[in-house]
N, C-alpha and C positions, 0 to 999 in steps of 0.2 A: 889304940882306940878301945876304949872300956865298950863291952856289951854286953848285953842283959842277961840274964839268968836261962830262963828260958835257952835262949841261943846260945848261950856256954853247953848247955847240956846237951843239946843238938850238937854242936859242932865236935863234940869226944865219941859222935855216932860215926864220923866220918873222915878216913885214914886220906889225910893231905897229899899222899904221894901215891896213892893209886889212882889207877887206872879203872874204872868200873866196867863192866858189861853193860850197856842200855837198860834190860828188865833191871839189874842187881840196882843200878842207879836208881831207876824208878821209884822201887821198892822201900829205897833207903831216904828218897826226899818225900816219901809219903810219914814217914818215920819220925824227921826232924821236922813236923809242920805241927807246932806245939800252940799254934795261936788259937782263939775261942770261935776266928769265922774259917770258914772252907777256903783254904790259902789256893793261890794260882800256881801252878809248874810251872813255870819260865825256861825256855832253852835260850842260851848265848853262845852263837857260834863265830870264830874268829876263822876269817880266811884267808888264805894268803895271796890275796889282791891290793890295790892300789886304789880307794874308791875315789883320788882325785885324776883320776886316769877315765875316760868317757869310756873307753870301750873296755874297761873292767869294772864296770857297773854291776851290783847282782842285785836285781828287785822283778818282784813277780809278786802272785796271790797264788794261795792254794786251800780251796777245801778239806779241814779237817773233816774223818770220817764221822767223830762224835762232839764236833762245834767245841767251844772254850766253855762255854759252861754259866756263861755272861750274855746278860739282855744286853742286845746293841741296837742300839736307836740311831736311823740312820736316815740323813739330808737328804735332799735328793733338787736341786736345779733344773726343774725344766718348766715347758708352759705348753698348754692348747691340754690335746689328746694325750700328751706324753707325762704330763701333771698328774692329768684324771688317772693314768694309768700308773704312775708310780704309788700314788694315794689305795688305789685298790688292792696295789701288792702290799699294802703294809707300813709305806713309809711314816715314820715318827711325825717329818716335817718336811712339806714342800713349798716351794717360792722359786723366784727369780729376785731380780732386783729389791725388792722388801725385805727378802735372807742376807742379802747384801749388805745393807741398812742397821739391820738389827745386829750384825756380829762385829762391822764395822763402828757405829754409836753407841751399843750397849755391853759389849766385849764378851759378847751370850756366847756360849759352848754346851749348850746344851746333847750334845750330840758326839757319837762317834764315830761314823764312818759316813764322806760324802760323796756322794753320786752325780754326777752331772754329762748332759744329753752336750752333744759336742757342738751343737749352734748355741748353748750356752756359757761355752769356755770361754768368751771375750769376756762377760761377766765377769767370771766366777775368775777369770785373772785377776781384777783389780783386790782382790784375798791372798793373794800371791805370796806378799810378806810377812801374813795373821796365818795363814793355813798350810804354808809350807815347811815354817819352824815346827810346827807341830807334829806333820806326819800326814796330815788331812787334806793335802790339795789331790785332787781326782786326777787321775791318771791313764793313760791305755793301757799300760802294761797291766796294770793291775785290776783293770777292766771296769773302771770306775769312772770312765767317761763312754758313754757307750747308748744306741740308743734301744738296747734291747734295758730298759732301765726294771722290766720286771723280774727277769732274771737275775740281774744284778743283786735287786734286794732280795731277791728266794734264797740264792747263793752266800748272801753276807748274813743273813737270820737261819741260815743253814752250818754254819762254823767256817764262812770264807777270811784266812785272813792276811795280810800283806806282810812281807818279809823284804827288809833292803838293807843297806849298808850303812853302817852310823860313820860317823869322822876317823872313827879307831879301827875301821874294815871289821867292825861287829856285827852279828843280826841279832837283836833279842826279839822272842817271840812268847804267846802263851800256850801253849800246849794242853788247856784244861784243869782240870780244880783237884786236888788232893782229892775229894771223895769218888773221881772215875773210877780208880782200883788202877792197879800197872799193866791190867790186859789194856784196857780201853786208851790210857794214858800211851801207851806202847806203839799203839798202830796210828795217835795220833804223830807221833815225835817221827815214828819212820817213815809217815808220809810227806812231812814237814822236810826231813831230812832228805826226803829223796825229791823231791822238786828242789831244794837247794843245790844238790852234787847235777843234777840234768842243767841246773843256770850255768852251771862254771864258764865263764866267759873265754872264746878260743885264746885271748893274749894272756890270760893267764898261765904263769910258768913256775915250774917246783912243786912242793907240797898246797895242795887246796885247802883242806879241813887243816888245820892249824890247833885248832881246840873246840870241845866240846864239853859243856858245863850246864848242870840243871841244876835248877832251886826253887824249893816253894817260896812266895812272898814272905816270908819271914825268916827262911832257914839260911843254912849254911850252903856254898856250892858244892856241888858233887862233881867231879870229873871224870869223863865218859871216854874210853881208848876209842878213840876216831875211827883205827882200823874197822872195828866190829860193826860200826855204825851204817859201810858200805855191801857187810857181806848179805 
């Protein structure tokens, strides 16, 4: 696979067979983020679960301490009081049945993260096969069907954000923007990291963290000795 210039020079920043420390990591995918906009740090963490196994499922939400660093415009399903009130908290966009219409008819995604009050989830089903490949169908675990719906959006325009299991038993997440610096960066990935290792599902057996790998949007992976990640 030919890669670009840029990324060639980046990638001779970073010894393919180590093991990094978290900070040294940090430090070093702030290093290889050679692009013209404020790149994102991405963590991908592989665990050694089975995500077609129900009760080795790993998904949850967790407030980073200094947000991703990204305006998140966020939906929100409900109606009467609980409308009026996601509207006052903030929300981008509120509807019922009309939101329905519009994403359904017009294939709009205007939006990133959606909200929905739980007498609205009969609704907000018939999106089931539009919003669930995507990442975006509301959830309890992840507190995104809920009817404290003001909260919800303080907490998602605060740096809430959901972590689960891809087909490969991967999570990718963003961890914030090349310009946080590696303190800020730091305390986000450890919080990340440690609501991840508190999910480990009881049937889960042998090794958990399996791998741990950071990159800014453009750069090369970094990989992170899993051990250090838990002390």
């Amino acid at each position: 696979m030919k890669r670009g210039k840029k990324y060639s020079e980046s990638a001779k920043l970073v010894d393919r067979l180590k093991l990094y420390d978290p900070a040294e990591a940090l430090d070093l995918a702030q290093k290889t983020a050679k692009a013209k906009f404020d790149e994102t740090v991405e963590a991908h963490i592989k665990l050694g679960v089975d995500s077609r196994h129900a009760d080795q499922q790993v998904r949850g939400a967790v407030v980073l301490p200094h947000g991703t660093g990204k305006k998140v415009r966020v939906l929100v399903f409900a109606k009467g009081d609980k409308a009026k009130e996601a509207e006052q908290a903030g929300a981008e966009f509120v509807g019922a049945e009309d939101l329905v219409a519009k994403i359904q008819n017009e294939n709009w995604f205007e939006f990133d993260v959606v909200v929905a009050t739980p007498d609205m989830m009969g609704v907000v089903g018939r999106l089931g096969k539009i919003l669930g490949p995507k990442g975006l169908m509301p959830n309890p675990k992840a507190g995104t069907v809920t009817m404290d719906v003001a909260k919800a959006i303080a907490d998602i325009k605060a740096g809430k954000i959901e972590y689960r299991l891809d087909k490969t038993n991967i999570i990718h997440c963003p961890i914030g923007k090349v310009s946080f610096g590696t303190e800020k960066l730091g305390e986000n990935f450890h919080t990340l990291m440690d609501a991840i290792v508190k999910a480990k599902p009881a049937a889960a057996k042998g090794q958990y963290l399996k791998s741990v790998v950071i990159s800014s949007t453009m750069g090369p992976g970094i990989k992170i000795n899993q051990q250090k990640v838990t002390e």
